[in-house]
PDB file of N, CA, C and O in Angstrom:
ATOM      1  N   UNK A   1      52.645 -28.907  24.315  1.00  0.00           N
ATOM      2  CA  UNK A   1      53.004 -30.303  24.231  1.00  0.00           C
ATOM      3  C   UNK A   1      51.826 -31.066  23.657  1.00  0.00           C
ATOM      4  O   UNK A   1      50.712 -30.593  23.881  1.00  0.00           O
ATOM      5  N   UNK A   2      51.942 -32.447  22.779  1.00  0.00           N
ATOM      6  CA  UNK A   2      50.931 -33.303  22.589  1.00  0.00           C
ATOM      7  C   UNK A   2      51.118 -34.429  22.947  1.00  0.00           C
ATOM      8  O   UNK A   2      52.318 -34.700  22.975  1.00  0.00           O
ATOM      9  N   UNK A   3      50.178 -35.586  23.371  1.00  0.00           N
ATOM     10  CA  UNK A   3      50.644 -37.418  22.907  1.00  0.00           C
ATOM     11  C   UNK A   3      50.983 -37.163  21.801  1.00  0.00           C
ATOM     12  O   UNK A   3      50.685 -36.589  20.753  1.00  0.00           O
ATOM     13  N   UNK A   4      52.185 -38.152  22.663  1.00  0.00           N
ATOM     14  CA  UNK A   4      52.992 -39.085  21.291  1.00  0.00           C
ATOM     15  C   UNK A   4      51.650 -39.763  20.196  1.00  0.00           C
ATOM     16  O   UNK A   4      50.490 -39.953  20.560  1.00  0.00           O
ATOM     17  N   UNK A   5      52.003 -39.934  19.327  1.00  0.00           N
ATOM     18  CA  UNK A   5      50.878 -40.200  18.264  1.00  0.00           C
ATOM     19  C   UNK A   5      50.683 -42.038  18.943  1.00  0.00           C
ATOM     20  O   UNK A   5      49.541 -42.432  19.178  1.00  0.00           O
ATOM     21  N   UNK A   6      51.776 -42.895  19.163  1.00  0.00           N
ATOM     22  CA  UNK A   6      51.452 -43.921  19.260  1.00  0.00           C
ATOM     23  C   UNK A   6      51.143 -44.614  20.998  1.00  0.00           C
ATOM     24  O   UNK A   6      51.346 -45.724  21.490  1.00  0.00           O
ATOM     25  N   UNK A   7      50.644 -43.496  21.466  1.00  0.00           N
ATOM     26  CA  UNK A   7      50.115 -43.875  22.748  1.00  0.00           C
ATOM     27  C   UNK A   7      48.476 -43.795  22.731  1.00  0.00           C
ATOM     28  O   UNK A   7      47.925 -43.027  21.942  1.00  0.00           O
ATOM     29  N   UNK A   8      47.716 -44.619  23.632  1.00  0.00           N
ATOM     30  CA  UNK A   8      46.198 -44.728  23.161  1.00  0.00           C
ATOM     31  C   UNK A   8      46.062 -44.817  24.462  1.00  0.00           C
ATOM     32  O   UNK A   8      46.889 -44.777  25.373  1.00  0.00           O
ATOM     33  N   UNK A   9      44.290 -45.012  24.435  1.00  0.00           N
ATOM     34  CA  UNK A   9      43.695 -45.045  25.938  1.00  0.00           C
ATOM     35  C   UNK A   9      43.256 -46.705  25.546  1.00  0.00           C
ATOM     36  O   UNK A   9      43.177 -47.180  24.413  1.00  0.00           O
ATOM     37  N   UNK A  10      42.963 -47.513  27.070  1.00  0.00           N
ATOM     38  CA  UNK A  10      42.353 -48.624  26.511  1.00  0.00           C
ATOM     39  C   UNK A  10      41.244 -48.665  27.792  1.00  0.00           C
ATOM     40  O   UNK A  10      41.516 -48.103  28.852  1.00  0.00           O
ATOM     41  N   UNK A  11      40.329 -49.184  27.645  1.00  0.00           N
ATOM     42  CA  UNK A  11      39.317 -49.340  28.494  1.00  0.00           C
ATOM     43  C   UNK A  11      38.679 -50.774  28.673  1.00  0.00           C
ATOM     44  O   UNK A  11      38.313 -51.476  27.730  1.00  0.00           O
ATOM     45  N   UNK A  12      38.598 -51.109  29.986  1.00  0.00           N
ATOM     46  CA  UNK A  12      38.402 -52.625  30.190  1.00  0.00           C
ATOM     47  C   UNK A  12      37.385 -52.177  31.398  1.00  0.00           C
ATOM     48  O   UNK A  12      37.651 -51.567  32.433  1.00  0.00           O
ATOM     49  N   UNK A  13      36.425 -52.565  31.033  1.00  0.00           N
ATOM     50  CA  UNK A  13      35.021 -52.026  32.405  1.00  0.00           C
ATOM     51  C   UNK A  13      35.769 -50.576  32.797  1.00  0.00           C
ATOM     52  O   UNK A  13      36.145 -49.654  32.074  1.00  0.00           O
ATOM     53  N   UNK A  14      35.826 -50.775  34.328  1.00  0.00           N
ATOM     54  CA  UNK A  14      36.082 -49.106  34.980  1.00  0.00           C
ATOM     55  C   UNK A  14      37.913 -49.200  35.186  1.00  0.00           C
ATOM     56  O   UNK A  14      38.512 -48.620  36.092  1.00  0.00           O
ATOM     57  N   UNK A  15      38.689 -50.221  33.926  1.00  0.00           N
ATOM     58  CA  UNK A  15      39.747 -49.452  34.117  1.00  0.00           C
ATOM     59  C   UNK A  15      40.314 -48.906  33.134  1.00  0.00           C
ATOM     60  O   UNK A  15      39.715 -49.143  32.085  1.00  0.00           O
ATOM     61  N   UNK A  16      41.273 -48.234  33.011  1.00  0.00           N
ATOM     62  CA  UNK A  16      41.349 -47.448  31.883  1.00  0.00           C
ATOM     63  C   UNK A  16      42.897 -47.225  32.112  1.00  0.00           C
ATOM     64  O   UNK A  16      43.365 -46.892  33.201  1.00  0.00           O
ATOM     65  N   UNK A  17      43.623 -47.439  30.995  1.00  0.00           N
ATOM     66  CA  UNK A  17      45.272 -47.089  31.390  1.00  0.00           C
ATOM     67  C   UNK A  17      45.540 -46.512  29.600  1.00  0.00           C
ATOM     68  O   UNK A  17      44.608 -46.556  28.796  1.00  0.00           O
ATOM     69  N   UNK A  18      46.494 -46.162  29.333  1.00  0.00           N
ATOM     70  CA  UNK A  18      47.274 -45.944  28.691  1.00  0.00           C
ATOM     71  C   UNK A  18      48.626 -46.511  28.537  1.00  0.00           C
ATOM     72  O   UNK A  18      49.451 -46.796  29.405  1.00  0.00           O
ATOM     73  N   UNK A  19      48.685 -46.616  27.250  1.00  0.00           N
ATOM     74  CA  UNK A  19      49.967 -48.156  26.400  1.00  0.00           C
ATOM     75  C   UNK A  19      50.250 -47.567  24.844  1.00  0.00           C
ATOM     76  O   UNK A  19      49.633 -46.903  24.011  1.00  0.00           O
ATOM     77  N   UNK A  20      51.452 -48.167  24.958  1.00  0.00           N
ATOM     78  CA  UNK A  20      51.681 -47.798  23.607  1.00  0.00           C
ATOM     79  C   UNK A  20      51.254 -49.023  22.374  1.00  0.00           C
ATOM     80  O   UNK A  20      51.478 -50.226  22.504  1.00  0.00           O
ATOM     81  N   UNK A  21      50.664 -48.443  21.305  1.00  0.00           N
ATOM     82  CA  UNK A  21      50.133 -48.850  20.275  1.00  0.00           C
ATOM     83  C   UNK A  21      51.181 -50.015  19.519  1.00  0.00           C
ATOM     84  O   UNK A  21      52.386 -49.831  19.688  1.00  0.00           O
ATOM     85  N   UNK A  22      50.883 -50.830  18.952  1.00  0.00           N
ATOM     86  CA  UNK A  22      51.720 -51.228  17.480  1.00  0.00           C
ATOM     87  C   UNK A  22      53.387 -52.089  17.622  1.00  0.00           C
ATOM     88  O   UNK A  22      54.154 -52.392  16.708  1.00  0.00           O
ATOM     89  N   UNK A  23      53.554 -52.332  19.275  1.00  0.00           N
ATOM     90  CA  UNK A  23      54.680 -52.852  19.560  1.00  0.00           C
ATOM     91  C   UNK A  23      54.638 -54.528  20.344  1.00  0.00           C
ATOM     92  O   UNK A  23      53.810 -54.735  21.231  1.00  0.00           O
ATOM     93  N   UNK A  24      55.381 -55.374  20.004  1.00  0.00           N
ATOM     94  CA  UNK A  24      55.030 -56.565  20.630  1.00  0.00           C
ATOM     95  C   UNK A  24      56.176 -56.214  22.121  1.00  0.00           C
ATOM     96  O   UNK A  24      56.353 -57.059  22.998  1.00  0.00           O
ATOM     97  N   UNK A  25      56.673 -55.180  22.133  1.00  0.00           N
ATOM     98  CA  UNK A  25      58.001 -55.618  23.126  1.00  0.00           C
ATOM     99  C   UNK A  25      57.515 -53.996  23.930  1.00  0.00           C
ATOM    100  O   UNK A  25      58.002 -52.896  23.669  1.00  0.00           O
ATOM    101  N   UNK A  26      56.265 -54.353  25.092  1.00  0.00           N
ATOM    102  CA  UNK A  26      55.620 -53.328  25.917  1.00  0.00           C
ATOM    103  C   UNK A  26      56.572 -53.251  26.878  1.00  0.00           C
ATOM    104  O   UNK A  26      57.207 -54.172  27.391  1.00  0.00           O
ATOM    105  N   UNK A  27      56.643 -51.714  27.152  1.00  0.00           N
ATOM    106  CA  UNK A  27      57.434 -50.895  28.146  1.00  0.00           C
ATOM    107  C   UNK A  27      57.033 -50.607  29.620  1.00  0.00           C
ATOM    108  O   UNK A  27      57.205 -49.486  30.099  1.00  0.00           O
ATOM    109  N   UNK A  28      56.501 -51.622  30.328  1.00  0.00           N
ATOM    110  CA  UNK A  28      55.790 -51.370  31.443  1.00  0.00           C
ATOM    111  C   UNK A  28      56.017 -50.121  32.794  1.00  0.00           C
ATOM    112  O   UNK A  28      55.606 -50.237  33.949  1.00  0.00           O
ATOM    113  N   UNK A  29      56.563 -49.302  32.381  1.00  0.00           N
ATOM    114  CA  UNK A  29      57.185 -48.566  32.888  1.00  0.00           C
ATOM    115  C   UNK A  29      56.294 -47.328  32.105  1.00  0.00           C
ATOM    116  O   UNK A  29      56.031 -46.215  32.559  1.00  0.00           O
ATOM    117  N   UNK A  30      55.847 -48.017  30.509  1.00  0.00           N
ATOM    118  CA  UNK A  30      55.562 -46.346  29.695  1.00  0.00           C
ATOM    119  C   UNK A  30      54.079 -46.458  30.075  1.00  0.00           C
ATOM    120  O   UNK A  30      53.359 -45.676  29.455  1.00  0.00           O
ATOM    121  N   UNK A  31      53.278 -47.505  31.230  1.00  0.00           N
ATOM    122  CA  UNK A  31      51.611 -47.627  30.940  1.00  0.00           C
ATOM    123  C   UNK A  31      51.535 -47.225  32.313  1.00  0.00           C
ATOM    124  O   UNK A  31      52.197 -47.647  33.262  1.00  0.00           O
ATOM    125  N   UNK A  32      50.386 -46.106  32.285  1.00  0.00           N
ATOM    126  CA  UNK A  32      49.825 -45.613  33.077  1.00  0.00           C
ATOM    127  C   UNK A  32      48.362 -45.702  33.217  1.00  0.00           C
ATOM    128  O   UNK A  32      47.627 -45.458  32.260  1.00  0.00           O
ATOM    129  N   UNK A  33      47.754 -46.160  34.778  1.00  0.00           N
ATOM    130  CA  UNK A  33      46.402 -46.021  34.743  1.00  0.00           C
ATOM    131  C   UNK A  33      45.916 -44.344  34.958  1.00  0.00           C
ATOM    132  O   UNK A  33      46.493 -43.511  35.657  1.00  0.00           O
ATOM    133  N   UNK A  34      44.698 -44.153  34.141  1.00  0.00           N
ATOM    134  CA  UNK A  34      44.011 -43.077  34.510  1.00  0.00           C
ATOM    135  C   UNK A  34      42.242 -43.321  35.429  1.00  0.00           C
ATOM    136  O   UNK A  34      41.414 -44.232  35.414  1.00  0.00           O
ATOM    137  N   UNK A  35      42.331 -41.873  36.185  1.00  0.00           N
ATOM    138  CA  UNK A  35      41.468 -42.176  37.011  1.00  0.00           C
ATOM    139  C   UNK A  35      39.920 -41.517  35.865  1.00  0.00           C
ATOM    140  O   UNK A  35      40.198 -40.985  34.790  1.00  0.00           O
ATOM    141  N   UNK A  36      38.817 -41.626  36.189  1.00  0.00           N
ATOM    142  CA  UNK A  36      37.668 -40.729  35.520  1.00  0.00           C
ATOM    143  C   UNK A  36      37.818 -39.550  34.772  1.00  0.00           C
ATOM    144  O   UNK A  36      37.478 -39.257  33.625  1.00  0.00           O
ATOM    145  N   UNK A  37      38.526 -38.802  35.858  1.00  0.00           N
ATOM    146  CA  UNK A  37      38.677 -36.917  35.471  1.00  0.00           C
ATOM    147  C   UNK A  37      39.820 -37.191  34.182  1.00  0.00           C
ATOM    148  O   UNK A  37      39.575 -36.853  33.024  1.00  0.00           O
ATOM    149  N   UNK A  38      40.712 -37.658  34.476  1.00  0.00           N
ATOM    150  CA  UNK A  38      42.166 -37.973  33.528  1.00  0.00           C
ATOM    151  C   UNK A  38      41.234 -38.341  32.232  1.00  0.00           C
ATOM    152  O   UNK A  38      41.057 -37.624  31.247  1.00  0.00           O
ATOM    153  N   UNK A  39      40.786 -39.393  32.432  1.00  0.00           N
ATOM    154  CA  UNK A  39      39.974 -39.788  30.987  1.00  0.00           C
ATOM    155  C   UNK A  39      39.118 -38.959  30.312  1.00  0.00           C
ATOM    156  O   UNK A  39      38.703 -39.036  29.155  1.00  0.00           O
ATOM    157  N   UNK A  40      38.910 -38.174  31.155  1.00  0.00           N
ATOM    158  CA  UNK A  40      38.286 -36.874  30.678  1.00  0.00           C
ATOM    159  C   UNK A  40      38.620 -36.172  29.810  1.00  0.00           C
ATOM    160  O   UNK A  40      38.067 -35.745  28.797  1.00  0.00           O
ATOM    161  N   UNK A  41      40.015 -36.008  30.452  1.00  0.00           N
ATOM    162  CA  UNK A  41      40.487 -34.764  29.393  1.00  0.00           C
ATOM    163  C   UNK A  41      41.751 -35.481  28.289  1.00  0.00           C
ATOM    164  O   UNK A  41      42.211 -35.013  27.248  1.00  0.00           O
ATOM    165  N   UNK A  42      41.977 -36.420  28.802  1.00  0.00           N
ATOM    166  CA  UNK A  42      42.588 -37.379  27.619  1.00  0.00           C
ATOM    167  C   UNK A  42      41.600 -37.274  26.658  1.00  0.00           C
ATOM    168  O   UNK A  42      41.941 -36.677  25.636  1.00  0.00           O
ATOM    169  N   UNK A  43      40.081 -37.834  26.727  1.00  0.00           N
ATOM    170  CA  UNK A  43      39.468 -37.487  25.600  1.00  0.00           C
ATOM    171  C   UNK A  43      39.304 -36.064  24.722  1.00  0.00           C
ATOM    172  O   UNK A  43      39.228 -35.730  23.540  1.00  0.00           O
ATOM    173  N   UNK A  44      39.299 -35.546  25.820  1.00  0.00           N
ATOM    174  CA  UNK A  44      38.756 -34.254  25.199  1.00  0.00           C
ATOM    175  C   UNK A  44      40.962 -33.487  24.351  1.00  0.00           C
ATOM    176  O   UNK A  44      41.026 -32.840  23.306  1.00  0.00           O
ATOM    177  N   UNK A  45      41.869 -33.750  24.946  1.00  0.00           N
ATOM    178  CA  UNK A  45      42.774 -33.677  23.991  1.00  0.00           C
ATOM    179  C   UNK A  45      43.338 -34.569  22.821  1.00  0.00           C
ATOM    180  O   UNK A  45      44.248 -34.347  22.021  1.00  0.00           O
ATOM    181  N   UNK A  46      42.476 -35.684  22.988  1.00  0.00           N
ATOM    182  CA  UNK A  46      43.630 -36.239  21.637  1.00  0.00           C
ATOM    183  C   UNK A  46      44.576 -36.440  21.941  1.00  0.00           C
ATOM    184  O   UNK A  46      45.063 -36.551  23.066  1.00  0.00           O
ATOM    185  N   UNK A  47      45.175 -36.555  20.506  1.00  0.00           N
ATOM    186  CA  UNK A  47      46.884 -35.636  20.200  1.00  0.00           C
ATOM    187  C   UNK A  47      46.457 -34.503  19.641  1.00  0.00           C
ATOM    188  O   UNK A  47      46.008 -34.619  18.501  1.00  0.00           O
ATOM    189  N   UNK A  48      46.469 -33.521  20.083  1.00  0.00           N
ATOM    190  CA  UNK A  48      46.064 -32.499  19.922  1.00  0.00           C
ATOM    191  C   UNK A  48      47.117 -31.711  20.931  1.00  0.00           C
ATOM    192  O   UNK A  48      47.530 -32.371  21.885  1.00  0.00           O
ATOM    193  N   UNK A  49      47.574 -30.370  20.791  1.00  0.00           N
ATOM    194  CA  UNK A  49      48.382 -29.724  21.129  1.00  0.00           C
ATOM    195  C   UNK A  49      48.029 -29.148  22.364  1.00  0.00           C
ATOM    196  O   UNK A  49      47.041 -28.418  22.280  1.00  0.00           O
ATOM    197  N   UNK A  50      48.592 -29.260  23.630  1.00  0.00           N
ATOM    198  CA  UNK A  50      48.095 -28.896  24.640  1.00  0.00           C
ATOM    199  C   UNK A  50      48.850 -28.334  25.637  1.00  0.00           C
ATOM    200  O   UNK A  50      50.039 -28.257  25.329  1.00  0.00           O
ATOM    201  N   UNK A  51      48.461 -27.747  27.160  1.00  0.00           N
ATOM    202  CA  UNK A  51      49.546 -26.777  28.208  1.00  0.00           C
ATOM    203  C   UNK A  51      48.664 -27.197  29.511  1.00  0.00           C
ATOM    204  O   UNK A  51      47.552 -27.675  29.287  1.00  0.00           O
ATOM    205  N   UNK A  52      49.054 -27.061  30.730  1.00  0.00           N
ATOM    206  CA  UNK A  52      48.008 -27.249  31.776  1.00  0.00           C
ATOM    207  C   UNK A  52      47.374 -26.254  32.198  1.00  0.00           C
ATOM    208  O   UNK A  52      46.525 -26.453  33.067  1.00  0.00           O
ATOM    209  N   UNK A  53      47.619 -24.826  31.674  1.00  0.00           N
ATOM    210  CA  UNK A  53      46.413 -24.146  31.797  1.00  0.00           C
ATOM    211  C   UNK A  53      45.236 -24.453  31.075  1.00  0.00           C
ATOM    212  O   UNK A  53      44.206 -24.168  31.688  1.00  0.00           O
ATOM    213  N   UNK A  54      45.045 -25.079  29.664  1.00  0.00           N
ATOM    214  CA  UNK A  54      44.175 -25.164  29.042  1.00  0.00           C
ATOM    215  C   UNK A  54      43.895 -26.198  29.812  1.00  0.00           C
ATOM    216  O   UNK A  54      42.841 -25.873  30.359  1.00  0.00           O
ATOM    217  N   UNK A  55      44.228 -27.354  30.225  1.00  0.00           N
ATOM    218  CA  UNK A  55      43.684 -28.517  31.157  1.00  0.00           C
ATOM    219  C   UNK A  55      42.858 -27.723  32.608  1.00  0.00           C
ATOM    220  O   UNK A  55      41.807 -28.239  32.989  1.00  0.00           O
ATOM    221  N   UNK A  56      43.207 -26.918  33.089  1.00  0.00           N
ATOM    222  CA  UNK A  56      42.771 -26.411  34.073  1.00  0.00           C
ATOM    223  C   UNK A  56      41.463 -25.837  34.096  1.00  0.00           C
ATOM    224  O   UNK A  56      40.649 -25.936  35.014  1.00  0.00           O
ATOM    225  N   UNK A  57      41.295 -25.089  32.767  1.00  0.00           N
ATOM    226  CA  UNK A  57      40.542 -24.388  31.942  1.00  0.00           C
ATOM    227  C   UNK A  57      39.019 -25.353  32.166  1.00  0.00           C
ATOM    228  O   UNK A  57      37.993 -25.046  32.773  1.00  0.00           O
ATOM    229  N   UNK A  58      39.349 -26.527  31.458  1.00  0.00           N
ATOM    230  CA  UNK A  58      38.539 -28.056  31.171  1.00  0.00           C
ATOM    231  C   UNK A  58      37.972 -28.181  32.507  1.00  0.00           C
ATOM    232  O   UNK A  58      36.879 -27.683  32.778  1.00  0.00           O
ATOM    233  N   UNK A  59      38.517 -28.685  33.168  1.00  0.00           N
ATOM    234  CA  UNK A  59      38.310 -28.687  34.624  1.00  0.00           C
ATOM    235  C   UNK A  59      37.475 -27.788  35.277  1.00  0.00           C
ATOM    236  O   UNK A  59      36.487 -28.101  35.943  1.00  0.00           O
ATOM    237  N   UNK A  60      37.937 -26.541  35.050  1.00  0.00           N
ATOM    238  CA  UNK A  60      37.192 -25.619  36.074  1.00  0.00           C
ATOM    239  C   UNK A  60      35.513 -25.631  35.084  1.00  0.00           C
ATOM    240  O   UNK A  60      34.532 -25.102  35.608  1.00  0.00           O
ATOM    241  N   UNK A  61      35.458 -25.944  34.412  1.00  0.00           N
ATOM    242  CA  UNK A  61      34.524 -25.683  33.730  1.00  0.00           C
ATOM    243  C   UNK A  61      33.342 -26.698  33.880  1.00  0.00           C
ATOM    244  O   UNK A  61      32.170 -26.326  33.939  1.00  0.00           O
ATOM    245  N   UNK A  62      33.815 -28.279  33.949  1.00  0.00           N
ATOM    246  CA  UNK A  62      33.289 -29.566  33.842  1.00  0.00           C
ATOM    247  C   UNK A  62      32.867 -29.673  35.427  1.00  0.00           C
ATOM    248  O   UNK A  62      31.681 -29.855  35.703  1.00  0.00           O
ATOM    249  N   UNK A  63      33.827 -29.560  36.438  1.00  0.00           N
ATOM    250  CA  UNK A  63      33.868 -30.047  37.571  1.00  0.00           C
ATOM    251  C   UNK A  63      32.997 -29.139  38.928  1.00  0.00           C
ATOM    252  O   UNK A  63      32.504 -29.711  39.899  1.00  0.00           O
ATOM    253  N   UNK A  64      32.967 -27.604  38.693  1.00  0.00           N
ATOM    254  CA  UNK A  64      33.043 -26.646  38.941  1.00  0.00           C
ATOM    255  C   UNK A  64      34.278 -25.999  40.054  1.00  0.00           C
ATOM    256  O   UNK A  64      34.057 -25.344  41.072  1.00  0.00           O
ATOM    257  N   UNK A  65      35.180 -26.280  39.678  1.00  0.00           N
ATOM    258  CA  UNK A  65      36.194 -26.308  41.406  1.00  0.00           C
ATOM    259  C   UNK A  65      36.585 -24.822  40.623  1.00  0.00           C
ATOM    260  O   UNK A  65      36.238 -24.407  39.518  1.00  0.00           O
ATOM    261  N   UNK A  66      37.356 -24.277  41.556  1.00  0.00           N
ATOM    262  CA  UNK A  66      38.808 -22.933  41.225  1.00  0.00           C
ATOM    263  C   UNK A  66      39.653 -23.337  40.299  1.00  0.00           C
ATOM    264  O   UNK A  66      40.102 -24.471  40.134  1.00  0.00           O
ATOM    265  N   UNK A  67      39.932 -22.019  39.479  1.00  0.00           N
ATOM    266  CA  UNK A  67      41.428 -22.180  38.901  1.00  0.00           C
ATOM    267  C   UNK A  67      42.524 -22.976  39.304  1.00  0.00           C
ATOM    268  O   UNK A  67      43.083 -23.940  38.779  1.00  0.00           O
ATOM    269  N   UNK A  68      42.757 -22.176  40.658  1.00  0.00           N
ATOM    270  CA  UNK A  68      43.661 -22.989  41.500  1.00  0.00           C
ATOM    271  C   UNK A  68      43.419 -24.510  41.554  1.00  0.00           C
ATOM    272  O   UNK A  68      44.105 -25.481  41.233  1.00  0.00           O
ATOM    273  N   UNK A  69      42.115 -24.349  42.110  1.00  0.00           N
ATOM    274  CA  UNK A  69      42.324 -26.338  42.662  1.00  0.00           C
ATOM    275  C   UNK A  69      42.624 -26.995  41.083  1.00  0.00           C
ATOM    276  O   UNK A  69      43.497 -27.826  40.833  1.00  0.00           O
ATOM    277  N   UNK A  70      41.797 -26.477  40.236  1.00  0.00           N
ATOM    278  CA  UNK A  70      42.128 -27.026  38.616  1.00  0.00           C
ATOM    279  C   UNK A  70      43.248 -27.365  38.086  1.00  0.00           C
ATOM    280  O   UNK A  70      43.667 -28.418  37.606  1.00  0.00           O
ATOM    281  N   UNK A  71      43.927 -25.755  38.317  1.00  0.00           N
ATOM    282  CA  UNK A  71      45.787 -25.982  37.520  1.00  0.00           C
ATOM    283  C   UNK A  71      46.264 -27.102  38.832  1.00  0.00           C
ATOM    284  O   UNK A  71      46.955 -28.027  38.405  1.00  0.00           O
ATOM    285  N   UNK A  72      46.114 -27.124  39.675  1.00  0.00           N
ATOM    286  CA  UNK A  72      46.902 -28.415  40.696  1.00  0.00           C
ATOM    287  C   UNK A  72      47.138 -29.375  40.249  1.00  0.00           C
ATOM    288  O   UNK A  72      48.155 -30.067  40.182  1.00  0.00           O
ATOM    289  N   UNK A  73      45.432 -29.516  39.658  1.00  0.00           N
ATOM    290  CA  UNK A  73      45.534 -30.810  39.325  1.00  0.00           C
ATOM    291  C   UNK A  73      45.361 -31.085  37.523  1.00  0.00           C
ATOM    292  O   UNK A  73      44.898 -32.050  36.915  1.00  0.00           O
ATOM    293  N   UNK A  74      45.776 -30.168  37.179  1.00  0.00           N
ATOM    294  CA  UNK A  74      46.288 -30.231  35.822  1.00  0.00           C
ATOM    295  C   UNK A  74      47.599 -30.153  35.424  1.00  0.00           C
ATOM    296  O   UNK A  74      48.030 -30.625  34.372  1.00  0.00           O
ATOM    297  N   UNK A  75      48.346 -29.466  36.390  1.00  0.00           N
ATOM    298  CA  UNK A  75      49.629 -29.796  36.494  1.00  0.00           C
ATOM    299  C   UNK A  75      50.438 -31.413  37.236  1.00  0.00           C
ATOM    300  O   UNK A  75      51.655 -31.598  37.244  1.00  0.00           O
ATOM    301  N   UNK A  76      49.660 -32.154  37.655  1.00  0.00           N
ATOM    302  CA  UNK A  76      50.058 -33.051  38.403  1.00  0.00           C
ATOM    303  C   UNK A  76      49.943 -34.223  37.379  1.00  0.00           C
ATOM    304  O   UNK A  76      50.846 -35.051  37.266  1.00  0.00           O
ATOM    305  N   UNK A  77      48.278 -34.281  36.300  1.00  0.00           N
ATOM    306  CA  UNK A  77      48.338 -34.738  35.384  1.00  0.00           C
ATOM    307  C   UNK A  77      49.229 -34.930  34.308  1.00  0.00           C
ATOM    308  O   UNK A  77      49.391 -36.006  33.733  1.00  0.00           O
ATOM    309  N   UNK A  78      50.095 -33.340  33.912  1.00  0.00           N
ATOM    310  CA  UNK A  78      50.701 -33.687  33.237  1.00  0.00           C
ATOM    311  C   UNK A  78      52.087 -34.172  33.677  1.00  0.00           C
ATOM    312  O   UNK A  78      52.733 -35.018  33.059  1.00  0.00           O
ATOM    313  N   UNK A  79      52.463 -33.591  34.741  1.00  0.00           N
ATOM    314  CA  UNK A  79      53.781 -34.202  35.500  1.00  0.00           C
ATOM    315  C   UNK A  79      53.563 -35.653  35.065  1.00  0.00           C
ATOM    316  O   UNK A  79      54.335 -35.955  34.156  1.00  0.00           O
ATOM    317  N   UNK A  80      52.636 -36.771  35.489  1.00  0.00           N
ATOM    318  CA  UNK A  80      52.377 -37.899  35.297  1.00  0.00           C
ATOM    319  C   UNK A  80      52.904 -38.368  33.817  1.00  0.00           C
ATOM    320  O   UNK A  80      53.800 -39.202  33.687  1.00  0.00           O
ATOM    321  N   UNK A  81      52.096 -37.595  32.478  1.00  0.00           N
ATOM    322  CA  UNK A  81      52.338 -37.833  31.274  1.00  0.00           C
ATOM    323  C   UNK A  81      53.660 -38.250  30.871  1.00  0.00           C
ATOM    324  O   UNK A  81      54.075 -39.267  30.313  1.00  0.00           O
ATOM    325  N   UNK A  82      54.445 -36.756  31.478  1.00  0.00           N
ATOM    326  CA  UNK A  82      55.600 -36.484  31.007  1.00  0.00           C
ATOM    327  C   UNK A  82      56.957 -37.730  32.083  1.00  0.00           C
ATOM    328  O   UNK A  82      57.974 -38.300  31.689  1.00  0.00           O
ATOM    329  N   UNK A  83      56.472 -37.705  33.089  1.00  0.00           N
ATOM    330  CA  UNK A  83      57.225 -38.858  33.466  1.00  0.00           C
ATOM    331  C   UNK A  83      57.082 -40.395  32.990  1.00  0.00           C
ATOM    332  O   UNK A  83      57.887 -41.310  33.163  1.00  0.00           O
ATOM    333  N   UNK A  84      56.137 -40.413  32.502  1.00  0.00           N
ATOM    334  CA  UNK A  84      55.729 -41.802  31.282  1.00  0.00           C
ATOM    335  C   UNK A  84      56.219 -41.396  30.461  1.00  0.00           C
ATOM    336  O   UNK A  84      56.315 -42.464  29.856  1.00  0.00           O
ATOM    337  N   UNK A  85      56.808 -40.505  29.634  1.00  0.00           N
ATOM    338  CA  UNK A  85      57.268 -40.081  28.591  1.00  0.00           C
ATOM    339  C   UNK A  85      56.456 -40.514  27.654  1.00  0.00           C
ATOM    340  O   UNK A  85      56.888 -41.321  26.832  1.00  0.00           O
ATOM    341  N   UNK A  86      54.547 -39.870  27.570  1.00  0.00           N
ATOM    342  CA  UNK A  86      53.903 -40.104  26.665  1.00  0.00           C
ATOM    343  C   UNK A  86      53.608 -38.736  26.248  1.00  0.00           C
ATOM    344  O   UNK A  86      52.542 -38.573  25.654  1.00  0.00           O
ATOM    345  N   UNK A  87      54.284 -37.825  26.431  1.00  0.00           N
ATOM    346  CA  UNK A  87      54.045 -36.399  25.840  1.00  0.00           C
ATOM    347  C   UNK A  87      55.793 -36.321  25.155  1.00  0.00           C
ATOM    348  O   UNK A  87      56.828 -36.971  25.302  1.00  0.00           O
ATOM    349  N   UNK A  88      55.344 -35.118  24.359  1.00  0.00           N
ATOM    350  CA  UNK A  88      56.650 -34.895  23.190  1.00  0.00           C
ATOM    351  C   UNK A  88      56.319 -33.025  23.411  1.00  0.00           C
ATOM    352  O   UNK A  88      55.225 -32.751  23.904  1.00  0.00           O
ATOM    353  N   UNK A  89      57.012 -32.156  23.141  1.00  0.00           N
ATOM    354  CA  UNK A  89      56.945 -30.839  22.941  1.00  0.00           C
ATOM    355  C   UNK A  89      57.358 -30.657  21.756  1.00  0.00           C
ATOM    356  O   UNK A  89      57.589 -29.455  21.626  1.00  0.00           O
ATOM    357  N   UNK A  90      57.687 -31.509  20.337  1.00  0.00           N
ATOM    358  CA  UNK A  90      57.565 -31.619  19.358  1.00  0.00           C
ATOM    359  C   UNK A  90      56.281 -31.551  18.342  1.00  0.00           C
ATOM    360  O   UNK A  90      55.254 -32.187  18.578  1.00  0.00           O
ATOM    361  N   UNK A  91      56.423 -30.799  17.300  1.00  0.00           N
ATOM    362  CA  UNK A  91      54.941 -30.502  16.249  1.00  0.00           C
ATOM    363  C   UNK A  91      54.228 -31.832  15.934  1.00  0.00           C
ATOM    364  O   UNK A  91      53.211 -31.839  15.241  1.00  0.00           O
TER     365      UNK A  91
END
């Protein structure tokens, strides 16, 4: 899966959400805040093509936790995405 191309991060001091780009008629339903770790790996994917093992991957690496505790919470991340419907499983 990747972001949708027209979803962005925005950053205002320590908050940070995600919105869609380029529309006067916002979907408040499609904006989600992210916490530190989230912004993390939002940066580090882009839109760039991605799975929550590779998120887990990120994690275990940055944070030092387990696989396990990682995919938890790389899977929970993307649950989040995908219920914003800011991910596509489209090229």
């Amino acid at each position: 899966m990747k972001i949708k191309e027209e979803f962005f991060l925005h950053s205002v001091g320590d908050v940070h959400i995600v919105m869609q780009d380029g529309t006067s008629n916002v979907d408040f339903g499609r904006i989600i805040s992210l916490n530190p770790t989230a912004v993390y790996l939002w940066e580090r994917i882009g839109h760039e093509r991605f799975d929550a093992g590779m998120l887990a991957g990120m994690l275990a690496e940055r944070y030092g936790v387990t696989e396990k505790e990682a995919l938890r919470d790389a899977e929970a991340f993307v649950e989040k995405l995908k219920a914003s419907d800011v991910v596509t499983e489209e090229e």
